[in-house]
Phi, psi and omega in degrees: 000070176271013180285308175306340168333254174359288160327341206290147178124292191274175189257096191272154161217142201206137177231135191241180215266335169268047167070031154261170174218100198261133186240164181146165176280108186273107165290333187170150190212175181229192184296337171293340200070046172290148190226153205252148141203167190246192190002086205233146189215147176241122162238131201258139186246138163237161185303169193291321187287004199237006170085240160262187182256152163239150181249117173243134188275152188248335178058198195315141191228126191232151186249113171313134187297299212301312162316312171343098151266350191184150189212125137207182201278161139223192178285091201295340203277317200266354176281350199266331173300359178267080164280112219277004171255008148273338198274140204241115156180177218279153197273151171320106139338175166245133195276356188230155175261154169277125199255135190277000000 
């Protein structure tokens, strides 16, 4: 994954396939696409009636690659301008069905 290259640094968000979303600093990754990040924050938005959204800070972190469903950069400026345990809307699916 040398497409993950770019990114080395940057401040990221990376969605796993059991529907979390992860925000942190990409320290580093491998060929699975385990991926290292740091000053990691897991935020979870929950719908308005379920109350605020939480931010748990998590600090180094490491994310299993077979979880990795999507890695992108973000805008630090417009994320610190964000208060994100205000922020409301449904919650992430899970990208894999469980097999019975």
């Amino acid at each position: 994954m040398s497409s993950l290259n770019s990114y080395l640094n940057k401040k990221v968000a990376v969605l796993t396939s059991d529907g979390r979303f992860f925000v942190g600093v990409l320290e580093g990754y491998d060929h699975s696409t385990n991926l290292i990040l740091s000053d990691t924050q897991e935020r979870v938005i929950v719908p308005t009636e379920e109350g605020e959204s939480i931010i748990d800070e998590l600090g180094l972190f490491v994310i299993r690659g077979d979880l990795v469903v999507c890695v992108g950069e973000i805008d630090e400026a417009l994320d610190k301008s964000i208060d994100w345990t205000r922020v409301h809307g449904s919650t992430i699916q899970k990208t894999k069905k469980s097999i019975r």
